[in-house]
SETI-169997 format. One record per residue (C-alpha): residue number from 1; residue in three letters; x, y, z. Coordinates in Angstrom, 2 decimals. Example, Ala and Ser with C-alpha at 12.3 -4.5 7.8 and 13.67 -1.06 7.14 Angstrom:
2
- k_r_x_y_z
- 1_ALA_12.30_-4.50_7.80
- 2_SER_13.67_-1.06_7.14
END
This chain:
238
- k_r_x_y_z
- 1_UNK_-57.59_-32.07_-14.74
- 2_UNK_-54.00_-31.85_-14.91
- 3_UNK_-53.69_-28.33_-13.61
- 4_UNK_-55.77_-29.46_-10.71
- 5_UNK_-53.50_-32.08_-10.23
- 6_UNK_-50.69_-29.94_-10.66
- 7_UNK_-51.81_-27.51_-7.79
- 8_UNK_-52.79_-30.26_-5.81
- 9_UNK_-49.25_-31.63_-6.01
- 10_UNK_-47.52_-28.22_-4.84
- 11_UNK_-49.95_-27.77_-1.78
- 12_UNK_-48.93_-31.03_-0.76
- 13_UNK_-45.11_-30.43_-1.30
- 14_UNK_-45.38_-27.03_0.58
- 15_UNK_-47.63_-28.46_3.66
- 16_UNK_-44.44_-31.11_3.98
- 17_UNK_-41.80_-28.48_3.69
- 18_UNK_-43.40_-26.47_6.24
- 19_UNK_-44.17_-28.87_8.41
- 20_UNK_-40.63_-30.45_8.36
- 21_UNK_-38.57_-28.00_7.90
- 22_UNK_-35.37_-29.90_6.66
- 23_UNK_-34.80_-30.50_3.13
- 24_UNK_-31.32_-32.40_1.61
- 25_UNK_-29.87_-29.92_-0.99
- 26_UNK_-27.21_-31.12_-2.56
- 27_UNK_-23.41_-30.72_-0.82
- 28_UNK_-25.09_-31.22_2.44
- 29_UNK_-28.56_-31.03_5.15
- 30_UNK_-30.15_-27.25_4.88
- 31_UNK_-31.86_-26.91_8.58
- 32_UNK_-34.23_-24.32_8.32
- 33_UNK_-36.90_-22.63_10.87
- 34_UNK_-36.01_-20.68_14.51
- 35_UNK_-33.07_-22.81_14.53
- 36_UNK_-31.24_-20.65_11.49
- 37_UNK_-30.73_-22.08_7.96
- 38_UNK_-27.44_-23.86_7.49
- 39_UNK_-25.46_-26.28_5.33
- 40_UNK_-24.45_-29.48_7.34
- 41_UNK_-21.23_-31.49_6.41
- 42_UNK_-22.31_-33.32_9.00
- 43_UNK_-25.00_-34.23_11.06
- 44_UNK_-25.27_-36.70_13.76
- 45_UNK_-28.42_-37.17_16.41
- 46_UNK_-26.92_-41.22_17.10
- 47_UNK_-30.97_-42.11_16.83
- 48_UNK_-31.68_-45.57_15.82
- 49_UNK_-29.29_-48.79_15.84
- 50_UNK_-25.50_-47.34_15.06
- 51_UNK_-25.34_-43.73_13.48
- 52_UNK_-27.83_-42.33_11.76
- 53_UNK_-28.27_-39.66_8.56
- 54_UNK_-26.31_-42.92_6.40
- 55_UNK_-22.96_-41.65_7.97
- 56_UNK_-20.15_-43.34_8.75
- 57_UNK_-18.15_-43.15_11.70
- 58_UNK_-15.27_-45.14_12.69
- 59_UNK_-14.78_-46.38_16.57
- 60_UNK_-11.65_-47.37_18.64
- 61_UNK_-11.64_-48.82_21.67
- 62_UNK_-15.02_-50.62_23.23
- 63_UNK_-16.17_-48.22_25.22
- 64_UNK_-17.97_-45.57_23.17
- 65_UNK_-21.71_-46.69_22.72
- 66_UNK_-23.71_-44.60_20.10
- 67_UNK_-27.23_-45.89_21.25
- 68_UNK_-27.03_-44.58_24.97
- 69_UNK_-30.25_-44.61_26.55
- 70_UNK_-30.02_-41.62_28.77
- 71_UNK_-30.22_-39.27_25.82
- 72_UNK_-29.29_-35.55_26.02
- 73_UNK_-31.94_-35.37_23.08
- 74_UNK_-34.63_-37.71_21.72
- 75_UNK_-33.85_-41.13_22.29
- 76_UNK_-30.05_-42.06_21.97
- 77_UNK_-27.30_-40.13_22.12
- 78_UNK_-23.25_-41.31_22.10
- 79_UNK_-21.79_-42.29_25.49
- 80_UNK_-17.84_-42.11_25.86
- 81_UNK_-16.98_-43.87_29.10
- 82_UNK_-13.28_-45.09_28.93
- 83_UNK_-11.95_-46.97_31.93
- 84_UNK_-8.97_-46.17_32.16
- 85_UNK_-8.25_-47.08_28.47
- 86_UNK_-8.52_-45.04_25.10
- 87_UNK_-11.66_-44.89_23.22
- 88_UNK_-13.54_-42.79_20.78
- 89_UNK_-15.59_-42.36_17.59
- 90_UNK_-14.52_-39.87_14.36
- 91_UNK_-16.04_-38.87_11.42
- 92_UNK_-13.99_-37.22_8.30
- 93_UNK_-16.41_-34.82_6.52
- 94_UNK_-15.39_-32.32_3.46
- 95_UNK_-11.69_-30.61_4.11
- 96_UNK_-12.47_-27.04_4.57
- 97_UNK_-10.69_-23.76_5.55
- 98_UNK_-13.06_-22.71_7.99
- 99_UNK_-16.42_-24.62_9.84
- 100_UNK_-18.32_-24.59_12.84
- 101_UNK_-18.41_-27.33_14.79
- 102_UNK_-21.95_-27.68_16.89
- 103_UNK_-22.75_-30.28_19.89
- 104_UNK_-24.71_-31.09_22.79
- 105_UNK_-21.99_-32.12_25.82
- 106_UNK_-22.54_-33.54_29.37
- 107_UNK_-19.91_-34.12_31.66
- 108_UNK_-20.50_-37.04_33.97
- 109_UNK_-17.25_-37.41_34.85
- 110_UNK_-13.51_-36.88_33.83
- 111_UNK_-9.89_-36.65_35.07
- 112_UNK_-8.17_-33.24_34.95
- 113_UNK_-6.37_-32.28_31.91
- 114_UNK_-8.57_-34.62_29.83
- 115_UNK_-9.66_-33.64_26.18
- 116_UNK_-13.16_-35.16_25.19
- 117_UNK_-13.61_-33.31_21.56
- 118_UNK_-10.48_-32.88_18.75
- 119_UNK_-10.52_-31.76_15.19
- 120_UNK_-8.09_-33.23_12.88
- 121_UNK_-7.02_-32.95_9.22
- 122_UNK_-8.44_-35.62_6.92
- 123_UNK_-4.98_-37.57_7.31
- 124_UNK_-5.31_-37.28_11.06
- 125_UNK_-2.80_-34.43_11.79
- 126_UNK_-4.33_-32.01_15.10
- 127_UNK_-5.85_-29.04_14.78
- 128_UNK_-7.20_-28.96_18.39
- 129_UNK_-7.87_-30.35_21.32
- 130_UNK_-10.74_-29.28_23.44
- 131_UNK_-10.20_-30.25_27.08
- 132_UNK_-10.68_-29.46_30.81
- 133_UNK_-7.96_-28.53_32.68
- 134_UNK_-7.66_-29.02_36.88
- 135_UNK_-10.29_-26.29_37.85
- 136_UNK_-13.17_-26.80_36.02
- 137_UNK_-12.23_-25.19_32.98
- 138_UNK_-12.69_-25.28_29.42
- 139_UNK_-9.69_-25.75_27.63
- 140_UNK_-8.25_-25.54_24.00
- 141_UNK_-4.89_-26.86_23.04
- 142_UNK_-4.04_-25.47_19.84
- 143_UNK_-0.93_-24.68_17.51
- 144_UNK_0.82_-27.93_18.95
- 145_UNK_0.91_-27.25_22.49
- 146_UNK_-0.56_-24.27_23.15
- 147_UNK_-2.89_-23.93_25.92
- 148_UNK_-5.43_-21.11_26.39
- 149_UNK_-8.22_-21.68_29.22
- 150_UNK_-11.71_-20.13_29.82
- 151_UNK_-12.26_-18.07_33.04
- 152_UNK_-16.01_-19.77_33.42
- 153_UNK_-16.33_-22.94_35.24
- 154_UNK_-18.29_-26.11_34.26
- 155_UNK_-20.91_-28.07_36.20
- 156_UNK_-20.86_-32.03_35.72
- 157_UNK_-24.08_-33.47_35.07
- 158_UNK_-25.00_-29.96_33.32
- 159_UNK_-26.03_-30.11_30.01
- 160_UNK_-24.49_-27.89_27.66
- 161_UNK_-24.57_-26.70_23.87
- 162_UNK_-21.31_-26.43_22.32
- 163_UNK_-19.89_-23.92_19.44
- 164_UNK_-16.05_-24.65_18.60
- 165_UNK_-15.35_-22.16_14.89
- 166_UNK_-12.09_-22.38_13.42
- 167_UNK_-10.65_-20.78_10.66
- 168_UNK_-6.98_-21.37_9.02
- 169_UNK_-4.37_-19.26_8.80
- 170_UNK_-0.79_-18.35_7.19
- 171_UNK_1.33_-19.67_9.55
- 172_UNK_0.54_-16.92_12.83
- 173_UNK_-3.42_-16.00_12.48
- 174_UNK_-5.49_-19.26_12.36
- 175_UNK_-8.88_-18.41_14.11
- 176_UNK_-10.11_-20.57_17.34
- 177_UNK_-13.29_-19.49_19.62
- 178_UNK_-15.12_-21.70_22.08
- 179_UNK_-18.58_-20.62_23.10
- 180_UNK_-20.55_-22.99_25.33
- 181_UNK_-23.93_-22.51_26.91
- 182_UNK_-26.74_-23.94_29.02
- 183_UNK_-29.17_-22.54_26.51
- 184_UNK_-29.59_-22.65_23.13
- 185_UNK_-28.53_-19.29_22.39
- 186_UNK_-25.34_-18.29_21.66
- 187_UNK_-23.55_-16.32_24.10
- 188_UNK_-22.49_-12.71_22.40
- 189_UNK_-18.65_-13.27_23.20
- 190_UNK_-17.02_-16.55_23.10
- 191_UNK_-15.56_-18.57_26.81
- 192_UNK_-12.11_-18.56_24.62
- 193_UNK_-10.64_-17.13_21.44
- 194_UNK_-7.51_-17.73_19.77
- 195_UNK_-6.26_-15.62_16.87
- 196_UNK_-2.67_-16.61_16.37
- 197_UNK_-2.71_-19.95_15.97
- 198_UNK_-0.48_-21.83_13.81
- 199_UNK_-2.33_-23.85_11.60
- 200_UNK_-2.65_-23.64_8.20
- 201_UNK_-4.41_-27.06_7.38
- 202_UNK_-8.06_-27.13_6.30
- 203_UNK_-10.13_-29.42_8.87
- 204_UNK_-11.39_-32.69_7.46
- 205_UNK_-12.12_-34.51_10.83
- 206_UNK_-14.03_-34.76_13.84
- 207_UNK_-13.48_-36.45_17.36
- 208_UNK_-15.19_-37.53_20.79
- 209_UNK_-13.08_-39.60_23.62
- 210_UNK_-9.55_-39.18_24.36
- 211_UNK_-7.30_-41.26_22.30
- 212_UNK_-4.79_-42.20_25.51
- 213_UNK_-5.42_-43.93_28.56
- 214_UNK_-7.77_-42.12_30.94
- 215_UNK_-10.95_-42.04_32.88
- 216_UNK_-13.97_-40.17_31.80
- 217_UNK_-17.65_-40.37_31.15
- 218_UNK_-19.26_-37.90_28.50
- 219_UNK_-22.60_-37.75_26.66
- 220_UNK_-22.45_-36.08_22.96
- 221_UNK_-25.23_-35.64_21.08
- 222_UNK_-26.96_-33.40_18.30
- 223_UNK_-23.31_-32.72_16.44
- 224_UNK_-23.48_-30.15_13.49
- 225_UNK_-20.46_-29.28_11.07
- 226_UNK_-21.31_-26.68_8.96
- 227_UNK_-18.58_-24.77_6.67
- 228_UNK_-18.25_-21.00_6.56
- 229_UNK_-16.09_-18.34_8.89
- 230_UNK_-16.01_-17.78_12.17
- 231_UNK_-19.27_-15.66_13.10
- 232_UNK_-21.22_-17.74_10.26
- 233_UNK_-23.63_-19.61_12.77
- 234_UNK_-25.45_-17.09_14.81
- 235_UNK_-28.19_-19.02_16.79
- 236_UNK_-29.01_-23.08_17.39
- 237_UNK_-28.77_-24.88_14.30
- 238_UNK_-31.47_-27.53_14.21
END
């Protein structure tokens, strides 16, 4: 009897497993299935009231709403809309020397020269600054004020999936590259890669809006930090 029960019990666990394909390890969310298997540092879908997974993300400003309506992905997603004012959302996560940094991103709207995504140090020193610049562009500001621009051009009201890997450096070779995409697969070669950059800080800290005063409307959803170098997420992670 308890051998049945035994088997009984592991059919059961593997049905579960296979039919929900995420399982919490410990340090983090494996995802698992076509969408790769990865260890999440964070993971954010903005689903239900506030932020979801039990993660906790601090706001500035009144105009970034996390249960948006018009979602880029199930139901909610987060909504940055400053009027002319700053506002955004952050999220620290584990200090590490090198991470991807996954999200969903649509553009309603947004002045030129306007960053909508930055990753910080846990105390809140810049890493980068991912921006647009007057021409449609994809833009990263890195190693201060360094700007280096993609040649492609963005659509608003497209949807797009986002890959942003850093890596540190010594003081001359810290690792940037910027791959977006209206699919979920990864492009082979990223819009923009950077691999003199200045920084030598791990990154502890992600965040949407632009912390000046601007104008701008941008939908974020489905964000993924997951540690490992550059090159360590191939595909989608789920």
């Amino acid at each position: 009897m308890k051998q049945l029960l035994t088997f009984a019990l592991s059919l059961w666990m593997a049905l579960t497993v296979a039919a929900n394909p995420l399982v919490l390890l410990s340090g983090g969310v494996t995802g698992g299935g076509g969408g790769g298997s990865y260890t999440y540092i964070t993971q954010q879908d903005f689903e239900g009231t506030g932020y979801d997974n039990s993660e906790t993300w601090v706001e500035n400003g009144s105009f970034a709403n996390e249960d948006y309506g018009t979602a880029l992905e199930g139901s909610e997603s987060l909504q940055v809309n400053p009027t002319a004012a700053q506002s955004y959302t952050q999220k620290d996560f584990t200090a590490s020397d090198s991470v991807t940094i996954c999200f969903m991103l649509r553009i309603n709207s947004i002045t030129s020269f306007t960053d909508f995504a930055q990753v910080y140090t846990g105390a809140g020193s810049s890493i980068c600054n991912l921006r647009v610049d007057g021409g449609s562009h994809f833009r990263l500001t890195h190693s201060g004020s360094t700007n280096t621009t993609g040649a492609s051009t963005y659509s608003t009201g497209t949807l797009y999936y986002v890959w942003y890997e850093y890596s540190k450096g010594t003081g001359a070779d810290a690792v940037h590259r910027f791959y977006f995409s209206t699919t979920t697969t990864k492009p082979g070669s990223p819009e923009i890669t950077v691999a003199n950059g200045t920084s030598t800080a791990q990154a502890g800290r992600i965040r949407f809006g632009h912390s000046s005063s601007t104008t701008a409307d941008i939908v974020i959803d489905h964000v993924r930090v997951i540690p490992g170098a550059p090159g360590t997420v191939t595909t989608w992670p789920l």
